[in-house]
N, C-alpha and C positions, 0 to 999 in steps of 0.2 A: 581505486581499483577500476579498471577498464572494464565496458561492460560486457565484451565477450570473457573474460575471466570469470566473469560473477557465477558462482557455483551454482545457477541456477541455469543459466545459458549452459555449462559444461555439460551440466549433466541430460538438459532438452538435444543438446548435440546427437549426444551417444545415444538418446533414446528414438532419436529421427533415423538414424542411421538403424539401428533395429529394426522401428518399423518398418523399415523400404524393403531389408530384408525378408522379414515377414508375411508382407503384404505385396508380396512382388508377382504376384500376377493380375493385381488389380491396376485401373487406368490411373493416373497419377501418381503411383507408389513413388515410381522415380524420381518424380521433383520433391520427392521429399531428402532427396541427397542434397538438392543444390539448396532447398532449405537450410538445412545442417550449414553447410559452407558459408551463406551469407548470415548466420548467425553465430560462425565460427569468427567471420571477416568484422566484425564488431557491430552488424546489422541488428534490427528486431523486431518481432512478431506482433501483429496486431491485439490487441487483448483478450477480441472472441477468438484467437485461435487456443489457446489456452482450454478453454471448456471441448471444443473439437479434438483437440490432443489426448485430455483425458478420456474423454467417451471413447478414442480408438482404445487405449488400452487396455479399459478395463473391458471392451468388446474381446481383445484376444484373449486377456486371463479367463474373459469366461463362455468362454468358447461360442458367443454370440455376434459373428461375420455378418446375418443377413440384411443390415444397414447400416452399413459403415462409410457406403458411398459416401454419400452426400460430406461427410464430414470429414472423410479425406481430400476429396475433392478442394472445399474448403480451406483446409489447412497447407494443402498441397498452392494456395494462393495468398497465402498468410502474410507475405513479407514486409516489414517497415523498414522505411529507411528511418536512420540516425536522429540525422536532423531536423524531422517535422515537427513542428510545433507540437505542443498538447493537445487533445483534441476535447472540446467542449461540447458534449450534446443531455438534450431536454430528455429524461426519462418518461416516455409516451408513445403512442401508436403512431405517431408524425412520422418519427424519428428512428424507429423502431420494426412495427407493427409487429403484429398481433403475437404471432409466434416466437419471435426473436427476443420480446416483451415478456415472455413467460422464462423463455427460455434465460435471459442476463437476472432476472431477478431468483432463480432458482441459483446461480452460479458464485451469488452474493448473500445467501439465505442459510442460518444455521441454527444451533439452539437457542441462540437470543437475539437473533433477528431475523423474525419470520417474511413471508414473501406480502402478507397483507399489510406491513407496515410501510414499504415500499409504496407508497405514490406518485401518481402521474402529475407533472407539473402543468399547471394549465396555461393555458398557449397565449394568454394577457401576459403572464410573466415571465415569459420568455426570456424578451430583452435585458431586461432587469437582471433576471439571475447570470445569463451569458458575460453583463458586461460585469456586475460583481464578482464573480468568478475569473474574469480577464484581468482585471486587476489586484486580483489575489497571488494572481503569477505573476504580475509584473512586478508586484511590492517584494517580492521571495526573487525576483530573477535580479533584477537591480538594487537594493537596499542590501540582504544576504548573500553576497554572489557563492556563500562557502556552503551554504545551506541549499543553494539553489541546484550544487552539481547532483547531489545527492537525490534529492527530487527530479533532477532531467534525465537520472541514470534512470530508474527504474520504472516513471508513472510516463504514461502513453494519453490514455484519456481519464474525464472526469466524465463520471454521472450525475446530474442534478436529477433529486428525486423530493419530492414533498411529504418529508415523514407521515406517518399515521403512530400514536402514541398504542404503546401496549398495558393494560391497566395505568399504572404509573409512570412507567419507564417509555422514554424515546430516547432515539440515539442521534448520534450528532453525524458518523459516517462509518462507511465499512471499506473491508478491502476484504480480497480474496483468492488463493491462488489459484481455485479455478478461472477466473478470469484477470492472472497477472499484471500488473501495470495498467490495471482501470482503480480509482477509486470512487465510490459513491458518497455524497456529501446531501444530509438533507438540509434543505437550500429553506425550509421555513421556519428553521430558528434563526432567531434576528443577533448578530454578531458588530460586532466591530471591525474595522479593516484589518487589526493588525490580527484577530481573533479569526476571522474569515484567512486568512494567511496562512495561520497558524493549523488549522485546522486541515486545510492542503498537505502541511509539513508532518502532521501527525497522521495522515492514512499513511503518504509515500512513506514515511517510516515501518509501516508494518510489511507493507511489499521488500523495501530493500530488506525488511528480517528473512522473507521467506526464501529472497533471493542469496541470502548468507547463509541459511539452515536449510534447503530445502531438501536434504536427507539426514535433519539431524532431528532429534526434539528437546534439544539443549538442558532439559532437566528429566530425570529418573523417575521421579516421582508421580506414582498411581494421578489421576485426577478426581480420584475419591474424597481426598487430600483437599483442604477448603481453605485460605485463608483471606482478610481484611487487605482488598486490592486498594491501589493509589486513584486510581479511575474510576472506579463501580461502585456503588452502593452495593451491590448484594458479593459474598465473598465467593472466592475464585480459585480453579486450580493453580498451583505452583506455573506453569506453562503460560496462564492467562496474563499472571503478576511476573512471569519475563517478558514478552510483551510490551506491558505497561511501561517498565522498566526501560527496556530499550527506547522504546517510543517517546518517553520523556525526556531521556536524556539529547534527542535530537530537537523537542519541538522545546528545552531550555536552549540549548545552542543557538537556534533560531532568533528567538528572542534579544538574548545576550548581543548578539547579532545586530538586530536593531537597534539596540541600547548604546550602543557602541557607534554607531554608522554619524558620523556630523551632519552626511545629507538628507538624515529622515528629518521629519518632523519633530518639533521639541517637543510637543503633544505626545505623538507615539512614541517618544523615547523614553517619558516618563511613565506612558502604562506601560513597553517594557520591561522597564524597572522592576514595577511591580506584579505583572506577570511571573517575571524571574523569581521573585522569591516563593512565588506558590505553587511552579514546579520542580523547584530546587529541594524544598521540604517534601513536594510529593516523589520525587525520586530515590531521596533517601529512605523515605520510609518505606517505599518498595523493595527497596536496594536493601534493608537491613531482614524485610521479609524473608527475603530469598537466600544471603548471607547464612540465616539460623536455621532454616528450614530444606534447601533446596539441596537435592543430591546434582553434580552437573556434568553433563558430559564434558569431552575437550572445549569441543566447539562452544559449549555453551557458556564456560567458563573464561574463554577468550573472550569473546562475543559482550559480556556482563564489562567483564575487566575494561575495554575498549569504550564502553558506556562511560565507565566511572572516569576514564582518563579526558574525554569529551567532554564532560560536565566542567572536569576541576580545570583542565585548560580554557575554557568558557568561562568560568570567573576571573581567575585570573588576569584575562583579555579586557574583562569589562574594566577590572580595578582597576587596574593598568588606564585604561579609556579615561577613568574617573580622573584620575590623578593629574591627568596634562591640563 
């Protein structure tokens, strides 16, 4: 799908277009049309325009005009082009500072990942992290070229952040749609290449869901509703375990991908392998989660369906690899 199609550009279209309307006596309002246009033209938004977007609207719903400047202004300046690379930056006041520090970790902060778990990477391991990180795109852009489109549709930048654990629990990365096409990856668990890879593949995975659903909630069901996620130790709404679901189904792809490629490494071909079978098993068992439980919408139920069809044409690609 192209990425001015993607149901998420369509619908930031029509709502650019609103607010110009709107907000049309304010200085910038206007370039928020040729916004629209150049994300209509297959263009896209930088990531903090995302959080500026939302804060205008829910300033009109609620009827709270008196600082809206600054963040029109802002977004009224948003534009990316297509083709720029991803952009890699250090989660710190360098890079940052102070305000815009507070402000990207609130835009990535929810009920199970708070803003104090969010750390600042410190400025020895800079290089370190940048080039590991450099090479996580390169192994997804060259070894996966089918997994790489996917990830170049929808991720813009990455944040490297240095977890802080919460009692027990640390996370590996987040995404967000308030801040669309960034994902955050904490950079102080120690991974593998192809694991480090992988891990790129499974944030962009949740952005392109939002970017497929971003007016949908593809399951019915209350989030009172609990059950035994593929991902999480602690159990999860029905919505959480779509998700997971989705998201596995691309970061097996991925894999299967490598597995498959003559010109990786014999090494990573064989954890590959084995990779594949431990989220082969965990997407089934999500998959069969959700199957028994889930009530779904249209979209949702595409959406599922399209997982399941990726997965099973992913083995078969591998067997098929096997066999020559």
């Amino acid at each position: 799908m192209n990425r001015a199609v993607l149901p998420i550009n369509v619908r930031i279209v029509e709502s650019l277009r609103e607010l110009r309307r709107a907000l049309s006596d304010y200085d910038n309002a206007s370039e928020l049309a040729a916004l629209a246009d150049h994300l209509e033209a297959g263009g896209n938004l930088c990531a903090d325009a995302y959080g500026h977007y939302f804060t205008l609207v829910r300033a009109i719903q609620n009827e709270e005009l008196g600082s809206i400047r600054p963040h029109l202004a802002t977004l009224a300046r948003s534009g990316r082009e297509p083709d720029l690379d991803i952009a890699i930056r250090m989660f710190g006041l360098e890079e940052f500072g102070r305000s815009k520090l507070r402000e990207t970790s609130l835009q990535f902060a929810s009920s199970s990942l708070s803003t104090s778990q969010m750390g600042t990477v410190p400025k020895g391991a800079h290089c370190r992290v940048r080039l590991t990180l450099t090479h996580a795109i390169k192994l997804v852009k060259t070894s996966a070229p089918i997994t790489w489109q996917a990830v170049a549709k929808v991720t813009t930048e990455i944040i490297a952040v240095y977890g802080r654990p919460r009692g027990m629990m640390t996370f590996d990365g987040c995404s967000s749609l308030e801040r669309y096409g960034a994902i955050l990856i904490n950079m102080r668990r120690q991974r593998t290449a192809l694991i480090m890879a992988e891990t790129l593949v499974h944030e962009s995975a949740h952005s392109l869901l939002f970017a497929l659903s971003c007016n949908d909630h593809r399951v019915l069901n209350p989030t009172s509703e609990r059950y035994a996620s593929p991902l999480r130790i602690d159990p999860r709404p029905l919505d959480g375990i779509y998700h997971a679901v989705f998201v596995l189904a691309r970061m097996y792809s991925f894999v299967a991908e490598i597995a498959r490629n003559p010109r990786a490494k014999n090494a990573m071909r064989i954890e590959a392998r084995k990779v594949m079978e431990v989220r082969r098993k965990n997407f089934f068992d999500g998959y069969a989660v959700l199957i028994e439980n889930a009530r779904f919408t249209e979209t949702g139920r595409r959406l599922l369906d399209d997982s399941l069809a990726l997965v099973v044409g992913s083995t078969h690609a591998a067997q098929a690899s096997n066999s020559l």
